[in-house]
N, CA, C and O of each residue as an XYZ file, in Angstrom:
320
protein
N     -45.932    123.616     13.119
C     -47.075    124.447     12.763
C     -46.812    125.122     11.409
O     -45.685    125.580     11.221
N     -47.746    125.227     10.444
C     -47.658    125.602      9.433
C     -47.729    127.257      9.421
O     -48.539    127.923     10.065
N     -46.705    127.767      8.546
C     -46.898    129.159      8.088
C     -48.529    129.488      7.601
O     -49.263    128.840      6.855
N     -48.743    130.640      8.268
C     -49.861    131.657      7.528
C     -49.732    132.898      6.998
O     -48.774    133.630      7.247
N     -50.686    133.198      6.240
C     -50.732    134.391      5.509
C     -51.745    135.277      6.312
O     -52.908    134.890      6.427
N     -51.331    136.456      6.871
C     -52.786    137.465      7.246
C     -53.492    137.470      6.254
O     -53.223    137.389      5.055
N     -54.683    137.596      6.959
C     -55.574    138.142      6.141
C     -55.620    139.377      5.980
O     -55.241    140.340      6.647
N     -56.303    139.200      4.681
C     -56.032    140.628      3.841
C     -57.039    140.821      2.813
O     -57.067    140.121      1.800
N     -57.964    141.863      3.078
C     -58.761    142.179      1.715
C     -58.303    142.555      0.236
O     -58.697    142.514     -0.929
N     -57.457    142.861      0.852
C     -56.700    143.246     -1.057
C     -56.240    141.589     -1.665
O     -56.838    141.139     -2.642
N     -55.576    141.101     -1.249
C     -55.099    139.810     -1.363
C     -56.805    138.853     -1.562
O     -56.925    138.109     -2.535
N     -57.378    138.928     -1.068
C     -59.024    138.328     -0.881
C     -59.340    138.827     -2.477
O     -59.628    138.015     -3.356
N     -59.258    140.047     -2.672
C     -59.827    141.273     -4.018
C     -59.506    140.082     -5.496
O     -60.178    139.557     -6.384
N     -57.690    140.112     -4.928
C     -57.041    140.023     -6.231
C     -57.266    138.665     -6.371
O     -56.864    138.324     -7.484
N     -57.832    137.523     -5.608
C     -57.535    136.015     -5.952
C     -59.426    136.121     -6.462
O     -60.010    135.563     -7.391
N     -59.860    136.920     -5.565
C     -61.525    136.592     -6.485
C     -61.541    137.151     -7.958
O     -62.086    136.563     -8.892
N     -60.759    138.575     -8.077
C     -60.884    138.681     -9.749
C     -60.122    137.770    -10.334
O     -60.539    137.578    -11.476
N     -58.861    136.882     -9.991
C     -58.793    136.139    -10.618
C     -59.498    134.996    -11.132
O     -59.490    134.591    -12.294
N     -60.196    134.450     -9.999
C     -61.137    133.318     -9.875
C     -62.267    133.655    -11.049
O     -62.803    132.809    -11.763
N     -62.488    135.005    -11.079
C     -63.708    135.492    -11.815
C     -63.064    135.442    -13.423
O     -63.856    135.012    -14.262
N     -62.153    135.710    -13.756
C     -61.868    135.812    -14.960
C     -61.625    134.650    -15.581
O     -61.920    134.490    -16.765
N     -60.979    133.581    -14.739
C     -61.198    132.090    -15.056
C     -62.476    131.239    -15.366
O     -62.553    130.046    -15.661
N     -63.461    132.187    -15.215
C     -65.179    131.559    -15.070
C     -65.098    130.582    -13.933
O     -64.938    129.543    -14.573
N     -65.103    130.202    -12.573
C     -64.576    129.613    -11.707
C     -65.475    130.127    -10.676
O     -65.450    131.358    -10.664
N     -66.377    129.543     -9.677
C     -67.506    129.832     -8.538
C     -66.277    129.284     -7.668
O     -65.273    128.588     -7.820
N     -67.114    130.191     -6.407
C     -66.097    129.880     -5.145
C     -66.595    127.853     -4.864
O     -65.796    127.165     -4.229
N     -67.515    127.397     -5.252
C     -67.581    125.768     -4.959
C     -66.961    125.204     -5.949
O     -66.631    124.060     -5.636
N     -66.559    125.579     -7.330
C     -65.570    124.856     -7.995
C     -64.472    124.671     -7.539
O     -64.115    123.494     -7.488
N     -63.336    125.924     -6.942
C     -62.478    125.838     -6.324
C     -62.585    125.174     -4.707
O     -61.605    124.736     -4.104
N     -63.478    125.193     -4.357
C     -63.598    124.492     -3.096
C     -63.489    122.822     -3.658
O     -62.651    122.048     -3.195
N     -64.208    122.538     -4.430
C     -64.170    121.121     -4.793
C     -62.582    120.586     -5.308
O     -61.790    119.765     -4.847
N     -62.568    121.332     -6.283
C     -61.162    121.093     -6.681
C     -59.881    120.874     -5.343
O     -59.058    119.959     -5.379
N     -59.956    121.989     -4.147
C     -59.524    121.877     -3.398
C     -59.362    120.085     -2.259
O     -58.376    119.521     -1.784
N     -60.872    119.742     -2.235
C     -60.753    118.791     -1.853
C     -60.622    117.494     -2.489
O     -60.769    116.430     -1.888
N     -60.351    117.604     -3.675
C     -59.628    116.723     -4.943
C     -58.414    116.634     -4.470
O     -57.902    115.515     -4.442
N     -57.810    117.565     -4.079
C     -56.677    117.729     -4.310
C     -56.130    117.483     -2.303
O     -55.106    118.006     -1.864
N     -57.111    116.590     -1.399
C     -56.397    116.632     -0.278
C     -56.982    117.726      0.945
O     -57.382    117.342      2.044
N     -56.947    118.844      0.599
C     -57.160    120.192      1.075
C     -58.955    120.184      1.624
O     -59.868    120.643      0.937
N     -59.116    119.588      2.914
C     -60.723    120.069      3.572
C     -61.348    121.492      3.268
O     -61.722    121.987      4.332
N     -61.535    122.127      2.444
C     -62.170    123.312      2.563
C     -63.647    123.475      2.508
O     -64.069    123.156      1.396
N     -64.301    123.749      3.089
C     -65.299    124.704      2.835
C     -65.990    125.611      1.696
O     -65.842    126.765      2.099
N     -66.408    125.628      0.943
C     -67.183    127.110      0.158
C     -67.091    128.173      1.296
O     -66.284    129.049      0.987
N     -67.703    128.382      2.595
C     -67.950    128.966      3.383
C     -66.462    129.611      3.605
O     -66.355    130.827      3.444
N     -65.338    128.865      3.961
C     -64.495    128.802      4.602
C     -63.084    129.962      3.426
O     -62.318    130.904      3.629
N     -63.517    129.011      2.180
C     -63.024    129.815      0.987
C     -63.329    131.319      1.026
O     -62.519    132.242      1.113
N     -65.065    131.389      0.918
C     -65.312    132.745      0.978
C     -64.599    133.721      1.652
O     -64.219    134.742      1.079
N     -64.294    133.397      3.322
C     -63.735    133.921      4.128
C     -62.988    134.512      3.743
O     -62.987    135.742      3.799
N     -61.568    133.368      2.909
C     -60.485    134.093      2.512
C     -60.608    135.641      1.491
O     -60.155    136.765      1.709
N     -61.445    135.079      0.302
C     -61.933    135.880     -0.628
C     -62.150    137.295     -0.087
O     -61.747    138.354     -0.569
N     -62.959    137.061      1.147
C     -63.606    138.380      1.812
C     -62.014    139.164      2.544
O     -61.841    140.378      2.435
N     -61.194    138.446      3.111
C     -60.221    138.857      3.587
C     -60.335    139.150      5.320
O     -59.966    140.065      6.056
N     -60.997    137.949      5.504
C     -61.235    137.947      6.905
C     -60.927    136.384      7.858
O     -61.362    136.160      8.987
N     -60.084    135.475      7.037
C     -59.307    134.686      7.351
C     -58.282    134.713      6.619
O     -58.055    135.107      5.476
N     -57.275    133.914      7.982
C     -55.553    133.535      7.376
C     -55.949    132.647      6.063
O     -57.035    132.115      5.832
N     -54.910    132.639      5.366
C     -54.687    131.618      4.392
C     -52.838    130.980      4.376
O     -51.705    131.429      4.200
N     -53.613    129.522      4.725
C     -51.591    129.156      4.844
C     -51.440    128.819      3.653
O     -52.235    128.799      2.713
N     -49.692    128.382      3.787
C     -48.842    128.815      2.758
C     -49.413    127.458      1.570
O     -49.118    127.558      0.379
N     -50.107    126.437      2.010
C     -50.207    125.201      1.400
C     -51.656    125.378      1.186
O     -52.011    124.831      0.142
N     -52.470    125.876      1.734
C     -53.450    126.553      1.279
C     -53.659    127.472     -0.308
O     -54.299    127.424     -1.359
N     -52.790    128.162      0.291
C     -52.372    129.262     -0.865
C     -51.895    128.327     -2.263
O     -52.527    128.366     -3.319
N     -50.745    127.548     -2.061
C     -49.916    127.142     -3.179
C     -51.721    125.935     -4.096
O     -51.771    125.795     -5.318
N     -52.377    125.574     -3.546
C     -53.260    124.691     -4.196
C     -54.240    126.151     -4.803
O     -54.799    126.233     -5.896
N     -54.211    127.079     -3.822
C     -55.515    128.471     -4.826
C     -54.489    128.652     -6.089
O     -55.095    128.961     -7.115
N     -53.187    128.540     -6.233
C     -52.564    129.205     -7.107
C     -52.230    128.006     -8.299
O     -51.737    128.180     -9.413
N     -52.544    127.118     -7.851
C     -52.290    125.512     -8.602
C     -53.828    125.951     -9.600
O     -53.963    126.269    -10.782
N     -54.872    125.766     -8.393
C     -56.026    125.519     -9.417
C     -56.615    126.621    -10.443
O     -57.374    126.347    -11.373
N     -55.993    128.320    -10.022
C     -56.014    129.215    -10.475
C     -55.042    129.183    -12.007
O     -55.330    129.907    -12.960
N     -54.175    128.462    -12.011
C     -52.901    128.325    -13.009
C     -52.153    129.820    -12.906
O     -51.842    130.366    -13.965
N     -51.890    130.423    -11.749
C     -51.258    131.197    -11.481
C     -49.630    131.110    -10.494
O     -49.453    130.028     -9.935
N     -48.794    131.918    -10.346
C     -47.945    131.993     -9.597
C     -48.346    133.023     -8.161
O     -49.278    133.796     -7.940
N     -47.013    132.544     -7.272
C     -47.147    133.929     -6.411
C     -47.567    135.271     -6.351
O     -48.316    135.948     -5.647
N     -46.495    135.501     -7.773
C     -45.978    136.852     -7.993
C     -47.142    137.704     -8.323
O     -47.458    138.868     -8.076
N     -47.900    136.285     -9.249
C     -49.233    137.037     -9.833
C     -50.217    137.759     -8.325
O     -50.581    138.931     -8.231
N     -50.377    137.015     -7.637
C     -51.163    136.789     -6.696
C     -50.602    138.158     -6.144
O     -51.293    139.134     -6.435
N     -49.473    138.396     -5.403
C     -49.200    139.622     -4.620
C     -48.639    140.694     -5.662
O     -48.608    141.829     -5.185
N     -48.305    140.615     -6.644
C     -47.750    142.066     -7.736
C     -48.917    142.791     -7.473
O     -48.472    142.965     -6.339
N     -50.041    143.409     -7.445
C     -50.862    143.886     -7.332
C     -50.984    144.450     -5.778
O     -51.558    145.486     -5.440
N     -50.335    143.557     -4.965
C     -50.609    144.277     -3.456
C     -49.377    145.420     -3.054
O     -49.354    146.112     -2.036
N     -48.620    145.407     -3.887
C     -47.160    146.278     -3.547
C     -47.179    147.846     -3.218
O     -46.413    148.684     -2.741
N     -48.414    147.783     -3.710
C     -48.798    149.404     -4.279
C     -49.026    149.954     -3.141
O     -49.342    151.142     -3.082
């Protein structure tokens, strides 16, 4: 069984302003996602965004692929 990430609105916060600053709609990254293997949803994406679904760890590593981001980026912001 694959590792998950709780969900988390802050974590949801920080991957949509990223998404947003990239010029990037939640169906680009959904598409890209399923380019890349990964069944997602728009719907399903949102979820995460909203912070009201898990996101696993292989999940995660393709938001951070298509984002051109790292981890660190992704959670430095939640430490606080």
């Amino acid at each position: 069984m694959e590792q998950s990430i709780k969900a988390s609105k802050r974590l949801g916060a920080r991957i949509r302003s990223i998404r947003k600053q990239k010029g990037l709609t939640q169906g680009a990254i959904t598409i890209k996602m399923q380019l890349l293997d990964c069944d997602m949803s728009r719907g399903t994406y949102a979820k995460i965004e909203a912070g009201i679904r898990h996101v696993s760890v292989s999940e995660l590593a393709l938001i951070c692929k298509i984002l051109e981001v790292d981890y660190n980026t992704l959670f430095q912001s939640l430490e606080k």
